[in-house]
C-alpha positions in Angstrom: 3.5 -8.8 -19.6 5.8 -11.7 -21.0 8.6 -9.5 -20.9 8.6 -8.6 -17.4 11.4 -10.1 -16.0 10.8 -12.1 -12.4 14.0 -12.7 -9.8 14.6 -13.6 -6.1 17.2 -11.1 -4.2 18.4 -11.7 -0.5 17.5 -8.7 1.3 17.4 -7.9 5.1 17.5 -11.5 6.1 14.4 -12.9 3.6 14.4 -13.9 -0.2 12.3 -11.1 -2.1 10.1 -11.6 -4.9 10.9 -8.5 -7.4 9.4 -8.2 -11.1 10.9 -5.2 -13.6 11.2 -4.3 -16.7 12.7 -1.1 -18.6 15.9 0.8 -18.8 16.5 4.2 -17.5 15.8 6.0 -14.2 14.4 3.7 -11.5 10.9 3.6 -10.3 10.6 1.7 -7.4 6.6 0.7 -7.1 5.2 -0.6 -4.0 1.7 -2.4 -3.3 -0.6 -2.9 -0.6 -3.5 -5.1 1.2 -4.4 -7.7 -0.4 -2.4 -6.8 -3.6 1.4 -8.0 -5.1 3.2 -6.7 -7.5 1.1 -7.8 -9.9 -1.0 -4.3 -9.2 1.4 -2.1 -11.0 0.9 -4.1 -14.1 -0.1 -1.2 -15.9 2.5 1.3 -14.6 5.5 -1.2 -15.0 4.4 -1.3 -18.9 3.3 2.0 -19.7 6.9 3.6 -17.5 9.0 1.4 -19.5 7.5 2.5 -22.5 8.7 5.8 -21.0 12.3 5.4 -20.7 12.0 3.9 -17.4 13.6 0.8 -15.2 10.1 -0.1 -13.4 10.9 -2.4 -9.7 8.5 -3.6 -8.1 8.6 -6.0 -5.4 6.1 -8.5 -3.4 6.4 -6.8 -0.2 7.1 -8.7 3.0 4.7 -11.8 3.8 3.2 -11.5 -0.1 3.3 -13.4 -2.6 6.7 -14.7 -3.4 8.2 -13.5 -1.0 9.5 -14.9 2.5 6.6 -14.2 5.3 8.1 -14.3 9.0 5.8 -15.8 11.1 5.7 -13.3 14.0 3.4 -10.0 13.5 6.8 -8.0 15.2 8.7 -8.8 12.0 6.4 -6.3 10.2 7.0 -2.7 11.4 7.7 0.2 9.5 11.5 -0.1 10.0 11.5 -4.3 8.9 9.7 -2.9 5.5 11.6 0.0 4.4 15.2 -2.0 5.8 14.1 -4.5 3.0 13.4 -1.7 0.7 16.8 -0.1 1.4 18.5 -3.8 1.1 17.0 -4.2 -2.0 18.5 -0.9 -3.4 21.8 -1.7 -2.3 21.3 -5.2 -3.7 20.3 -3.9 -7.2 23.2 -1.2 -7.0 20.8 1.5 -6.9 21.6 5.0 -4.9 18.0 6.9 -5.7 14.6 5.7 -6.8 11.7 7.3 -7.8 9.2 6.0 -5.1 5.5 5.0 -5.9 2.7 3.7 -3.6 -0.6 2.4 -2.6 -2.6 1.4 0.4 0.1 -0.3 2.8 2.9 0.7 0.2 1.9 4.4 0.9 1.9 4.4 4.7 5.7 2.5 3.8 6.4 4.8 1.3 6.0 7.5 3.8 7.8 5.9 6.6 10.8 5.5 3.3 10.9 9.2 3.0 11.1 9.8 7.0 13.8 7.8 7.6 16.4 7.4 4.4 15.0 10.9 2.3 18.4 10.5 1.3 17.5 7.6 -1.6 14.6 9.0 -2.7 14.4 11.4 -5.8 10.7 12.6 -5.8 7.2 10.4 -4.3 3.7 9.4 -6.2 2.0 8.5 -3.3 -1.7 7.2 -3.6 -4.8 6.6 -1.3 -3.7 7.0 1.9 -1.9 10.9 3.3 0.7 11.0 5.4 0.1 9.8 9.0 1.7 12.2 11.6 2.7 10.6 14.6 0.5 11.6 18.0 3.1 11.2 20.5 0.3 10.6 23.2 -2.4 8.1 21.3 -1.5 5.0 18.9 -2.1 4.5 15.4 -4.4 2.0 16.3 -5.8 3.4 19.3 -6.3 6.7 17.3 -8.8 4.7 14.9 -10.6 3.2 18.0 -11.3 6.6 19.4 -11.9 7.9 16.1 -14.8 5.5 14.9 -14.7 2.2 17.7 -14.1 -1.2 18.2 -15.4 -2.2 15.1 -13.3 -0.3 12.7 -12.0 -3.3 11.1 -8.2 -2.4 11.4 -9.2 -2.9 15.1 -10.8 -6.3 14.3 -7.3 -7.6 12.4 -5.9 -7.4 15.4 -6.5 -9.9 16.8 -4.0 -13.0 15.7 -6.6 -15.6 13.6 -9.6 -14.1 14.2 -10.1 -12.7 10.4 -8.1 -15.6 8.8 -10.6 -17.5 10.3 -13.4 -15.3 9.1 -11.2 -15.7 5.2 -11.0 -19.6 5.5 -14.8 -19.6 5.3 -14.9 -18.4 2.5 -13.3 -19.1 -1.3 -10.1 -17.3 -2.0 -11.2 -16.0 -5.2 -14.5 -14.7 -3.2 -12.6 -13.2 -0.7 -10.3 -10.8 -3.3 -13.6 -10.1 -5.4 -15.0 -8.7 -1.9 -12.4 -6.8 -1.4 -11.3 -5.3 -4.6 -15.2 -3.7 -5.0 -15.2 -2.0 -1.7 -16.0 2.0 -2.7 -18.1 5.0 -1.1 -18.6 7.2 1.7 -18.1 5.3 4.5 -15.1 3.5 6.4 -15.3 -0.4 6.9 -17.1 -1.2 10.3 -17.9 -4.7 11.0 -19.8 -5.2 14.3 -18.7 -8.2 16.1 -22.5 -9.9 16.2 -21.8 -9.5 12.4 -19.0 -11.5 12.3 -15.8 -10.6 10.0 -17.4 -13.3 7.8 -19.6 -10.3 6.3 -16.4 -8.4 5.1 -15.3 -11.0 2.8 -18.9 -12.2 1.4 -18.6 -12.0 -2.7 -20.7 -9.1 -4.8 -21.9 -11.3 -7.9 -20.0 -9.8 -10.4 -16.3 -8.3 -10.7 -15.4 -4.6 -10.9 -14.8 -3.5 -14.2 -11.2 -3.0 -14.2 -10.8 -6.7 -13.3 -10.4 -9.8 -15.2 -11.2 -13.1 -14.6 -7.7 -13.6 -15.6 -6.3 -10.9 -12.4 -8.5 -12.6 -10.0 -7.0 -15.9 -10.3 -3.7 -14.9 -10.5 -4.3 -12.9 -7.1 -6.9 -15.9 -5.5 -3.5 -18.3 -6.7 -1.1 -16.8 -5.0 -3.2 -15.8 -1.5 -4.3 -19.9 -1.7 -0.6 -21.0 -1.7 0.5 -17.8 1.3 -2.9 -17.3 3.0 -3.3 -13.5 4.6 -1.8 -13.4 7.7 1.2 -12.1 6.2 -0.8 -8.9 5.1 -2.8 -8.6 8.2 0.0 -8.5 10.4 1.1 -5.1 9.1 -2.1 -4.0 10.8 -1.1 -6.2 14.3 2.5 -4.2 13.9 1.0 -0.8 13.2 1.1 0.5 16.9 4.7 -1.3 17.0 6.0 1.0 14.3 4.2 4.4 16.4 6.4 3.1 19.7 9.5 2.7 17.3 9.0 5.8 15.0 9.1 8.2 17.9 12.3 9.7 17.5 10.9 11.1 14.2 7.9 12.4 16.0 7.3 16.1 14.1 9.6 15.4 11.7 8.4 16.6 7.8 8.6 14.4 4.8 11.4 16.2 3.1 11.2 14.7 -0.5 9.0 16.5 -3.5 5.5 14.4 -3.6 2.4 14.5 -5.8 -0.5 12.3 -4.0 -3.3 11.0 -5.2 -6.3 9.6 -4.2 -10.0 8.7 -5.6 -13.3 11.0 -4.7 -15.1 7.4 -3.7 -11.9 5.8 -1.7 -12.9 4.6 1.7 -10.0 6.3 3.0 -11.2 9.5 2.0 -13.7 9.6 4.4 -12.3 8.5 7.1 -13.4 11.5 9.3 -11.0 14.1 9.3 -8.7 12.8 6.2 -10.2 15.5 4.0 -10.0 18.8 5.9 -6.3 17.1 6.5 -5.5 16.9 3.0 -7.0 20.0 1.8 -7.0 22.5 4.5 -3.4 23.3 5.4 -2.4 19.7 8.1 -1.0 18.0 4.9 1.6 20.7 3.2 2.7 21.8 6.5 3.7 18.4 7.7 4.3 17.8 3.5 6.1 20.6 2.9 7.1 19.9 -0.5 4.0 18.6 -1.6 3.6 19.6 -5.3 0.2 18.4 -6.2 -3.1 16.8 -4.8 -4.9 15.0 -7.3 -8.7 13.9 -6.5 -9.6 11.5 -9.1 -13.8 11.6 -9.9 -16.1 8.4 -9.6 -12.7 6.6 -8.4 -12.5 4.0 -5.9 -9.8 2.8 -3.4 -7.8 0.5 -6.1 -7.0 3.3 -8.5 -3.9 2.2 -10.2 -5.9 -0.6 -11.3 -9.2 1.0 -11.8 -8.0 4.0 -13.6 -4.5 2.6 -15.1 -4.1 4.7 -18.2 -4.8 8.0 -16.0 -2.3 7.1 -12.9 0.0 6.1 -15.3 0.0 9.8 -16.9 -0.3 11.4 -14.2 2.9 9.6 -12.2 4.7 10.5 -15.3 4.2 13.5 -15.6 5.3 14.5 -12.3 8.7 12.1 -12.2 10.2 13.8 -15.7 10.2 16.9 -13.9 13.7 15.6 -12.6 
């Protein structure tokens, strides 16, 4: 880890946070909610190892990394233009792109609109979204399982960093690194969002006291509302991203995602990824990877595996 070099880069009009390490081909890793870069830990050393130059930034509103205060500064097109910025700012014409969580649904967006720096795709946890041109992202998960979904509760601007100021930092990421199982997150409003972030007594496995502060650190000194306002600009980017509506992700991918992520059972997702929706609107979808006993954090949970298996698929080319 103490070789991991840290930097600031102006990109797109904000000062970006990026950590790497390696030589070689680049690798260009992107987190989600409520991670940093610090979650490709694992990958950044064992792709070096490899022969690779490992990126990987603090996205927008993370971390170190500026966070604009308005929730419009977030969309699909303010991520991947810092994304693209950064390439050009690290003199960089193709990446190998890898992603989780929010960093997947951005890592999809990537490979819609610039396919032309992108060599091949790991993404993880979260299938490609194809745009409805007549219902919203957002409005799509209120139909699909209501008001209480909890990306319908972010939406609101303070309500759930309310709900996260009642509670310790370091409880909050314990709560929300452990969610797994069968079921999406609904949180009925007589429940209060306050129940989302309540702290299971111990820590997943995979995590160390030593992760969790350096996570609870960071959030203490940015708060959240940087993260949650990807969610408020989600239905932004579905006005934006209609000229692309139909188009195909037209880079080679390999996804991945655990048997006990929450996202998995979303209803629909699987009969999506496995019956036929995902490789048409994925044509060049190489692999589908359904990790066993695996949860919704899987590059951290199962770091040794990923690693391997994002490997294996990017020294194909």
């Amino acid at each position: 880890m103490d070789k991991i070099v840290h930097r600031k880069l102006s990109v797109n009009g904000i000062n970006m946070h990026v950590a790497e390490i390696g030589e070689g081909p680049a690798v260009l890793l992107l987190h989600g909610f409520p991670e940093l870069w610090y979650s490709w830990r694992h990958q950044m050393l064992y792709l070096s190892s490899k022969g690779y130059r490992t990126i990987a930034p603090d996205l927008r509103g993370y971390g170190d990394t500026d966070a604009p205060p308005s929730a419009s500064s977030y969309t699909g097109f303010h991520i991947v233009g810092d994304l693209v910025a950064l390439l050009d700012a690290l003199a960089l014409e193709q990446v190998f792109l890898v992603a989780h969580d929010w960093g997947a649904l951005i890592a999809w967006w990537f490979c819609l609109f610039r396919p032309d720096r992108i060599k091949a795709l790991v993404n993880t946890s979260v299938q490609f979204h194809p745009r409805n041109p007549s219902v919203s992202f957002i409005q799509g998960y209120r139909s699909l399982l209501g008001d209480d979904f909890y990306m319908c509760r972010f939406q609101e601007p303070g309500e759930a960093e309310e709900a996260i100021a009642s509670a310790e930092t370091r409880h909050v990421m314990k709560s929300l690194f452990s969610f797994r199982g069968g079921k999406p997150i609904i949180v009925p409003k007589d429940v209060g969002l306050k129940a989302l972030f309540q702290a299971p007594s111990t820590l997943p496995s995979w995590l160390t006291e030593e992760d969790l502060n350096y996570y609870a650190t960071k959030f203490e000194n940015t708060g959240f509302t940087g993260g949650l306002n990807y969610y408020r600009a989600f239905d932004l980017t579905w006005e934006l991203v209609a000229p692309w509506t139909g188009s195909r992700i037209q880079v080679p991918v390999k996804f991945i995602i655990g048997d006990q992520d929450i996202t998995y059972h979303v209803p629909g997702v699987k009969d999506y990824i496995h019956n036929g929706g995902f490789k048409k609107d994925v044509p060049f979808l190489e692999e589908v990877v359904v990790l066993e006993g695996v949860a919704h954090f899987l590059n951290q949970e199962k770091p040794k595996e990923v690693s391997e298996h994002i490997y294996d698929f990017i020294k194909k080319f």
